[in-house]
N, C-alpha and C positions, 0 to 999 in steps of 0.2 A: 504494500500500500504506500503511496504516497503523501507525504504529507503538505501543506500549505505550503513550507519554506521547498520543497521541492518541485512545486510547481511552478513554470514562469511565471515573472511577477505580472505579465500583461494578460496571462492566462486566467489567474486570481482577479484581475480588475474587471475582465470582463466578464467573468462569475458574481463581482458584485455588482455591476452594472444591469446587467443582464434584465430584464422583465421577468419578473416570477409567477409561477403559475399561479390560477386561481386555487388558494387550497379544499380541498373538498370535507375539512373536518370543522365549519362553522367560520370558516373562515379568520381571520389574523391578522388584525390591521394597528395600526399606530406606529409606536416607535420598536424597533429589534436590534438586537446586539450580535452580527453575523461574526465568528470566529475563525471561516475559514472555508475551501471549496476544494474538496476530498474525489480522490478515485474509485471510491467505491462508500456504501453506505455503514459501511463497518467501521472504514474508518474515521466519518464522519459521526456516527455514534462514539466512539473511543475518545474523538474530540471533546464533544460536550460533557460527557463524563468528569474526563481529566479536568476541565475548565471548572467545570461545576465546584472538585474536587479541590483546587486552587484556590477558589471564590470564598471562603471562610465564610459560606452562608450567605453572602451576596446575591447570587442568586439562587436562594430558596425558594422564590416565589416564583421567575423565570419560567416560561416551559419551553424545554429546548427541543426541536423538532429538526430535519432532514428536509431537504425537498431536492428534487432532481430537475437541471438543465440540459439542454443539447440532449444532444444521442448519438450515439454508435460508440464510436472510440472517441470521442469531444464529450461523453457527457459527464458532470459532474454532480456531489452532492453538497448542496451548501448544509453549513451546519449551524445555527439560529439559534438564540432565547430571544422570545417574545414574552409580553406582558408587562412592558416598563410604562409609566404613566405619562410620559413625557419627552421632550429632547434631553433633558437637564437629567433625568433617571437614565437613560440610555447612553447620553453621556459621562456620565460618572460611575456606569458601570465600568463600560469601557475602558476608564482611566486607570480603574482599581485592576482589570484584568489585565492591561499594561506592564503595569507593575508587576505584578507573579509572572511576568514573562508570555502571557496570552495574546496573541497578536489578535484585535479587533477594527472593527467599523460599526459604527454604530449607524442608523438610518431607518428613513421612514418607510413602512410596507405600505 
């Protein structure tokens, strides 16, 4: 599996770039804290885990979710927590997973 830092960086941009699909589980809007765009959904679960695991509780309340871009050999799986109330909560998570070494973008869905 690949991870973030081995992915090009232009590769990763256009992952966060990208238009996300509509989600089919009630949908997920406002502000999210994307961690990173994976080769497969395992390793994009192992992400949010770890991150989680980092987050000294930060985000406990977060729900971190998978979702898949492109297809064939291009496709990737973003790796997300949703549920921050704000730019200012999404931002400052971000900042805090900085810190423990979690490379983030924060943005609105």
């Amino acid at each position: 599996d690949l991870t973030t830092a081995s992915i090009p960086r232009r590769k990763v941009e256009e992952a966060a770039a990208a238009p996300a699909p509509i989600a089919t589980s009630g949908g997920r809007a406002g502000w999210l804290v994307q961690i990173g765009a994976f080769d497969g959904e395992g390793a994009a679960k192992s992400a949010l885990a770890a991150a989680r695991d980092k987050s000294g509780g930060l985000l406990a309340r977060a729900e971190g979710y998978t979702e898949t871009i492109g297809g064939g050999s291009s496709r990737l799986w973003r790796a997300r927590f949703a549920g921050f109330k704000d730019q200012s909560a999404a931002d400052d998570a971000c900042k805090a997973l900085k810190r423990k070494s979690v490379t983030c973008l924060a943005m609105r869905q």
